[in-house]
N, C-alpha and C positions, 0 to 999 in steps of 0.2 A: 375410612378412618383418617387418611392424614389429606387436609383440606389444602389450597392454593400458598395461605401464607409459610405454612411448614416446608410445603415442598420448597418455596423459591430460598428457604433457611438451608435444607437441604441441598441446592445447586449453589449456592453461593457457598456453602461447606464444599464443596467438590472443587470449585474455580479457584477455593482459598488455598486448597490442597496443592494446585498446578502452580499457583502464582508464588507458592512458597519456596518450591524445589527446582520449577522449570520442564519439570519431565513428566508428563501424563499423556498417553494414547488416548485416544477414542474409547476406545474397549475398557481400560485402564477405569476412567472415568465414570462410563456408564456402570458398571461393577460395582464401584465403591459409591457410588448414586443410590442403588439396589439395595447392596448391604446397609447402606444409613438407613431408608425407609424402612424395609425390613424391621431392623434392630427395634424400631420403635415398638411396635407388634409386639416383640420379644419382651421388651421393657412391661408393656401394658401386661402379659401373661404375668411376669416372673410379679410383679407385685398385687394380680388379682391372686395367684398362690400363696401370698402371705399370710392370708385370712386363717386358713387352718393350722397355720403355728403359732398365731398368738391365741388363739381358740386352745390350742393344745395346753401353752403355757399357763394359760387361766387354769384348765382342767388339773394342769400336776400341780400347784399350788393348793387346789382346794385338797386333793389326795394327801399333797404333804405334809399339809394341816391335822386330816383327821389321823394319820399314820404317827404324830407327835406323842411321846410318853405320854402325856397328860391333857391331851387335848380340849380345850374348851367347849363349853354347850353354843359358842360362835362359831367352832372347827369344825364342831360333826353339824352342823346348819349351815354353812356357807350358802350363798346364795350363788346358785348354779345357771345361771338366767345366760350372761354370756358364755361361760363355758360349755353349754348346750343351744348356744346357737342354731338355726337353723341354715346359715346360708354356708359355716363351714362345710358339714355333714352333704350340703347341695352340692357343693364342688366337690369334694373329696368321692363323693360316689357317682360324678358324672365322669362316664367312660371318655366321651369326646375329649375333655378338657384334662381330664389327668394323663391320657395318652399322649398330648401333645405335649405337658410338661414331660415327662419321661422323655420324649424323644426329642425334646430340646434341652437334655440334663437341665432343667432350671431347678434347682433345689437350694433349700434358706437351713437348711443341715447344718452345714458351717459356723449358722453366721446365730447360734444361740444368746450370744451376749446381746446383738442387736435384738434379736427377741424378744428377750426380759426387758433391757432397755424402753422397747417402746408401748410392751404391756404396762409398766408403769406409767409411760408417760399419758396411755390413755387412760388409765383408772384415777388418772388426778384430774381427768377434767367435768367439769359439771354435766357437761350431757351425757357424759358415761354413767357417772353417778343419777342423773334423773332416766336413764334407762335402766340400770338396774331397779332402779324404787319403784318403776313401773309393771304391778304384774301381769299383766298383756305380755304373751308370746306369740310371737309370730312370724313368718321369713320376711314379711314383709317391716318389720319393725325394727327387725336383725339387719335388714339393707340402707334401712335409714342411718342406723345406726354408723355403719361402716362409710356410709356417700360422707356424714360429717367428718368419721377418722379419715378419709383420705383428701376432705377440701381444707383439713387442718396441717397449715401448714409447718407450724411447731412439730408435726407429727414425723413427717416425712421427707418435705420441702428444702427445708432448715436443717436436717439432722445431717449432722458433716459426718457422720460413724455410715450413715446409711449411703454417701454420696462417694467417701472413698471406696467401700463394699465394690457399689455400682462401677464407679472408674476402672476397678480392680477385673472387675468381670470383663465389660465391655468398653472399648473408645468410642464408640461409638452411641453408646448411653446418655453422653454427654449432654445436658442443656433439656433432654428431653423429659425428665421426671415429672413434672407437671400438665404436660400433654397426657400422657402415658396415664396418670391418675383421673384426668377427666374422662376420659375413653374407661375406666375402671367404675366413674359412678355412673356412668350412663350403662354398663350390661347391670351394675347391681339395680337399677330402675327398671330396668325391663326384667330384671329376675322380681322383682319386689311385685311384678303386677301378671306374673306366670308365666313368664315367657321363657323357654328353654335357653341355654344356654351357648352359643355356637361363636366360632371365630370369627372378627369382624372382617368385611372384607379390606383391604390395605388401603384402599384410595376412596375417597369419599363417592365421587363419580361411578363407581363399580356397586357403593351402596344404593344409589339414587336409582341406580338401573337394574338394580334386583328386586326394587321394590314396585318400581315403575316401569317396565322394559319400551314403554313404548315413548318415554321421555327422551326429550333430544339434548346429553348432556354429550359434551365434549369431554376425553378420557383424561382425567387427572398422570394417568401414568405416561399417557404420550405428550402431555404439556410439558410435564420435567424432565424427560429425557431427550426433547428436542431443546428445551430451552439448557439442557449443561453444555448436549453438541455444539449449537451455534456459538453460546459464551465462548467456550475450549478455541474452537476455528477462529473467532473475532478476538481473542485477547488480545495479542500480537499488535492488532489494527487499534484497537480501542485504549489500549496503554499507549501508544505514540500519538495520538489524539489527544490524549490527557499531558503528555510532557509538552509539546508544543503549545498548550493551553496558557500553561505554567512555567515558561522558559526561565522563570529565577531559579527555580525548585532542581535540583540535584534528583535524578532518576531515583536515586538508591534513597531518596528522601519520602520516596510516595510508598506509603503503607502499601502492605499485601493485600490484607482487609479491606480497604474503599477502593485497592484496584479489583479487587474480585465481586464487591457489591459494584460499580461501576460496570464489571463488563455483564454481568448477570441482567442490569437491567437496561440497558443498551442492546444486547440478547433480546432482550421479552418486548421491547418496544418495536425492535426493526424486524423482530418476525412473528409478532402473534397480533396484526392489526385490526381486530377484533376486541382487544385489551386498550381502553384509553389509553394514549400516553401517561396521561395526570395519574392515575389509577397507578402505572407500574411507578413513576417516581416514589409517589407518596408511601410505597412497599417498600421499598427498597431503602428509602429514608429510614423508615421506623426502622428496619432492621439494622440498619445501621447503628441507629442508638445502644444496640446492647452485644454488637459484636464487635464494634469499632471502637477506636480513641474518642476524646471529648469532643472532640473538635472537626471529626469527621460528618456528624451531623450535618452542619452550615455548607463546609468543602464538597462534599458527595452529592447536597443538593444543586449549589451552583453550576459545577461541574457538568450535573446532566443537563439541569435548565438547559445552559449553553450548547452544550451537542444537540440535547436535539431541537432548537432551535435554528441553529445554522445547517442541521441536515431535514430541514422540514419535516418534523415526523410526527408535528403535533396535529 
């Protein structure tokens, strides 16, 4: 599930955590390394369970209609196409999957307003409207259906009601909604074409080897937990690196942020020589762009250039 570029998002969240406060063990680190991946997993469950409560909310709306003093020959006809979906009724009676929600309390109970809210907001959109006009039923069309409400990003993405929720739950939630959805259209694709239902495995590399056992892939889970170890051990080395760089620059001047992208990929370059050098810069840049200041970009780049140039490591 959570491929190279997540994880080194994930370690540089962990080194940003050290570099913030100063005080993080070994143990400490790898823990909240664990917990972060994890959560994403969590994330993916708790909004592949959202399907059968706005499935719900459709259904009580059509009831509440016809249940109206004076109901229309529109109320008692409603068209019941999403409300009797088929992919909700798939999940909701899959043992595997609703067990796991129970015993991770993930439940949208609470959060009814969000509900309505985003039943609405998908019955204004036209694909919704050209699937209900459609009378083909089928779980495979009910999947299609849902792969568009979750690659919409008005739907989810965007909804600041749905992202405080999330905050609210989890810290660890953070940033990941988007991951978390794409891993949501890829089981409703493989449900779309019969395929059961099951937990994905956490690391991409553990999927590649359950499909292939005899493939020679290197473990995604031992990449990131060595690469937080060594970061944590080199900060110390790697931030005094960077002030003698920059002898204008006041210590307490150097962002947390491009010191913890700095040591994360200075980490991956001097102990995974197997990984280009070029290759981890270029990672470690881009992430930069959306965890960092404006201006960390340019600074994060030169900065490594020049280390690892002067420590030969290209």
């Amino acid at each position: 599930m959570l491929g190279r570029r997540i994880l080194r998002i994930k370690a540089f969240k962990t080194i940003y955590s050290y570099a913030v406060t100063g005080k993080m063990s070994q143990a400490e680190a790898t823990a909240q390394l664990n917990a972060s991946c994890e959560a994403v997993r969590d994330l993916y469950l708790y909004m592949l369970a959202i399907i059968p409560y706005i499935t719900a909310e459709a259904a009580n709306r059509i009831e509440a209609a016809k249940s109206k003093l004076n109901p229309t020959a529109e109320d008692l006809n409603a068209n019941d196409k999403f409300a009797q979906n088929a992919l909700a009724k798939l999940l909701e009676e899959d043992p595997d999957f609703t067990k796991i929600i129970e015993r991770r309390k993930l439940s949208w109970k609470p959060y009814d307003i969000l509900i309505r809210d985003v039943f609405d907001a998908i019955a204004s959109k036209d694909y919704y409207q050209e699937y209900m006009q459609n009378p083909q039923r089928s779980l495979s069309e009910d999947c299609k259906l849902f792969i568009k409400i979750f690659e919409d990003e008005s739907i989810f993405v965007e909804n600041q009601a749905l992202d405080r929720i999330l905050e609210d739950i989890s810290i660890l939630w953070i940033d990941d909604l988007a991951y978390a959805l794409t891993w949501c259209c890829n089981t409703l694709e493989d449900l779309a074409k019969g395929r059961p239902w099951r937990l994905p495995d956490l690391y991409q590399s553990d999927m590649v080897l359950r499909r292939r056992p005899e493939a020679k892939v290197d473990s995604d889970k031992d990449f990131v937990t060595k690469l937080v170890r060594c970061a944590l051990a080199g900060y110390e080395t790697y931030f005094n690196k960077v002030v003698e760089m920059v002898p204008d620059w006041d210590k307490d001047r150097l962002f947390s942020s491009d010191m913890a992208i700095i040591a994360c990929a200075m980490a991956e370059i001097e102990n995974f020589k197997d990984i280009p050098a070029k290759v981890s810069l270029n990672e470690y840049v881009e992430i930069s762009k959306f965890y960092c200041s404006p201006k960390s970009r340019s600074f994060v780049n030169g900065v490594l250039d020049r280390l690892i140039k002067e420590n030969n490591l290209i």
